[in-house]
N, C-alpha and C positions, 0 to 999 in steps of 0.2 A: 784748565786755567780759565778763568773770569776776568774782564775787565769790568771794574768796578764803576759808580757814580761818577766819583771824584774824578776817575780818568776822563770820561766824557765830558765834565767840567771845563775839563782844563783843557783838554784841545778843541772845543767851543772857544774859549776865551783864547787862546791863539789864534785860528783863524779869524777873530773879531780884529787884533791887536795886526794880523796879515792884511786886510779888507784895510783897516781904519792907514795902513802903510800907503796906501795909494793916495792920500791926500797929506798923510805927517810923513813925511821921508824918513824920519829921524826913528818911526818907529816898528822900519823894516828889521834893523839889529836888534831889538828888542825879542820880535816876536823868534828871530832867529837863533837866539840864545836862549828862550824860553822853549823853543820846541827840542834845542838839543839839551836840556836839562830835562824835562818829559819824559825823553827818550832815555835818559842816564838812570834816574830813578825808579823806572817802569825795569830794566836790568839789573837793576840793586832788588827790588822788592821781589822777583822772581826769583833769583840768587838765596835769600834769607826763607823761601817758602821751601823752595824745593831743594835745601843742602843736604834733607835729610829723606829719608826711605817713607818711614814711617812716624811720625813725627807723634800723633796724637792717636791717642789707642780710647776707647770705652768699651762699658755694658749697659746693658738695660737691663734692669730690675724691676719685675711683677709677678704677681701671685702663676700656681703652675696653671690654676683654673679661675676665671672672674665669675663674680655673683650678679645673675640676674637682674636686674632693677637696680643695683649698687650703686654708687661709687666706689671705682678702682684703679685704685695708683699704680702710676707709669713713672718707673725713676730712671733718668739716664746718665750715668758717670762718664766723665772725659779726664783723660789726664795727658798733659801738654809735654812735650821733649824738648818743646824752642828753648831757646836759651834767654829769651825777650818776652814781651807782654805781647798777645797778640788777641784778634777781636775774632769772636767763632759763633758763628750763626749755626741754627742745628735745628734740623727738620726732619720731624720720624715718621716714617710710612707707618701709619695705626692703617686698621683696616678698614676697607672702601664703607664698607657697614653702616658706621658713624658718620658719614659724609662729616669730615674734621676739614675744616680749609686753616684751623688758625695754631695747628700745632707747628708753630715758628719762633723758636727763641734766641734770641742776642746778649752773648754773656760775655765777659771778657776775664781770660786766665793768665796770670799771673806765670813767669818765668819759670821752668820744671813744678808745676801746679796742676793742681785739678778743679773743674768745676762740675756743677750737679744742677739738672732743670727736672722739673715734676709738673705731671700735669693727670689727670683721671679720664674715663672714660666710665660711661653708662653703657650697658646693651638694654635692648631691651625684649630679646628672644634668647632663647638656647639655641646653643650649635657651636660652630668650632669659627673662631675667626682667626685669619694670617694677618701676622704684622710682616712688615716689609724691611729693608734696608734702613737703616740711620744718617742722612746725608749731613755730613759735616764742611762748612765753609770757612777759610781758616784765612786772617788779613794781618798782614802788622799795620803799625803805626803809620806808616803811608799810606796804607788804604789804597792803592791803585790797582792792585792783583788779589786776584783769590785763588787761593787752590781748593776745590773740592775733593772730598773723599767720604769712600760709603764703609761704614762701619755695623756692626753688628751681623748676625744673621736671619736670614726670614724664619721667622718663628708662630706657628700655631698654637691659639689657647682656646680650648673648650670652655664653655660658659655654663654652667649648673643654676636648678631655681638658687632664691635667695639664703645659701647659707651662712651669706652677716648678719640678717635679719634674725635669723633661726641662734646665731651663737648670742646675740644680745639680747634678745630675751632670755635664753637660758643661764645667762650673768646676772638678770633683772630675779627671772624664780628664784636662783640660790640666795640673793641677798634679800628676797622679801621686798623687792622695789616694784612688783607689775602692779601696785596699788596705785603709784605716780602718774602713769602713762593709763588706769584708768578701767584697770584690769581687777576683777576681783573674785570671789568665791561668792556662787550664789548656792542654797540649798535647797536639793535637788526634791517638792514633796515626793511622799511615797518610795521613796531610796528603800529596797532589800524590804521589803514585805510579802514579795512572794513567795510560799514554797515550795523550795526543789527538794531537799533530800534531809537526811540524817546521816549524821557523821561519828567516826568517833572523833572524842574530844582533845585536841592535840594543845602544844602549851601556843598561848599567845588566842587562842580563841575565846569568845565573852562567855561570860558567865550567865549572861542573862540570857543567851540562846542555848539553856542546856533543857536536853529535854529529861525530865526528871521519870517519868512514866517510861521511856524509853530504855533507860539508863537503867532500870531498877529493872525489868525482862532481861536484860545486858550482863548486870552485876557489873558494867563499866558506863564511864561516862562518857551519854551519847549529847550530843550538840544539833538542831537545826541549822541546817543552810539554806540564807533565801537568795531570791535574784532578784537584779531592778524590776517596777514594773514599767512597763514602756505602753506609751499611747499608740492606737493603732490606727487606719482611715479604715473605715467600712464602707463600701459602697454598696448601695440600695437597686435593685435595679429592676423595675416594675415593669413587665409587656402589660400595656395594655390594650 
């Protein structure tokens, strides 16, 4: 259990309304009514948190493995048992990796409701990262108590290079789009001019590699096979 802002508020402004009694007589009963009202509500809001076991349950949702250099979504489902609106702060142990200070979110759920907060993470290595606990902070309408509770379980995700990077271009090849982003076919000189062998000639091979001379010693039709040719470095290397 938490005491909240507001509570510190307000017994601040009591003992001002205690202090300011030493000079207004009249507003000794005030503050003395106002701190047993304080006290009254602060057992009401306690009462309304903790009537139940288990009140709010979740999961979190993410990929089994995150991609490299990505962006990759972190979704975290909550769903409420109060029977009232209540206000839920929700802070997810990502792992230390990310140095994350600002995965902190404030949603407010609705009477037997559920709420959903998203947020991503980048890595920017491989290897395995642990996520941690789900700390949930849970207030109703008076705001003076908080009950926390840790949800979910610590869970490890292995990080692979970029295989979103690698699935979206291969969406971009099938539809003929890698020309937009800048991609294209250049040809290759001197592509399949070297010889390697003679073959016989099977269906789907060209026509215009059959070797006729070959074919006709054969009495079957033989085909050339060439290979790239490839540039090589030479190094020269002079004693002198």
């Amino acid at each position: 259990m938490y005491l909240t802002r507001r509570f510190y508020i307000s017994v601040v402004a009591i003992v001002i309304a205690l202090i300011a009694a030493h000079f207004v007589p009249q507003l000794l009963a005030v503050a003395h009514a106002a701190l047993a009202l304080l006290f009254a509500i602060v057992l009401v809001d306690i009462g309304l948190l903790y009537h139940k076991r288990r009140p709010v349950s979740g999961e979190r949702l993410m990929a089994d493995r995150f991609s490299n250099g990505d962006d990759n979504d972190v979704t975290i489902n909550l769903q409420s048992e109060y029977p009232f609106k209540t206000r839920v702060e929700v802070i997810d142990e990502a792992p230390h990796v990310f140095q994350r200070r600002d995965i902190v979110f404030i949603l407010t759920i609705d009477a037997h409701s559920g709420g959903m907060v998203r947020y991503t993470l980048r890595p920017t290595r491989r290897g395995s990262y642990g996520f941690g606990l789900t700390r949930v902070f849970v207030a109703t309408a008076l705001g003076l108590v908080q009950r926390r509770m840790s949800l979910m379980q610590p869970v490890d995700v292995k990080v692979y290079p970029s295989y979103l990077m690698l699935n979206k271009y291969e969406l971009m090849a099938m539809s003929n789009n890698l020309t937009d982003v800048g991609i294209k076919r250049i040809r290759r000189v001197g592509n399949h001019t070297e010889f390697e062998q003679i073959k016989e000639y099977v269906q789907g091979d060209e026509y215009r590699s059959i070797n006729w001379k070959a074919s006709a010693r054969r009495a079957s039709l033989m085909v050339n096979i060439y290979q790239d040719e490839r540039s090589q470095q030479v190094f020269n290397v002079i004693d002198t």
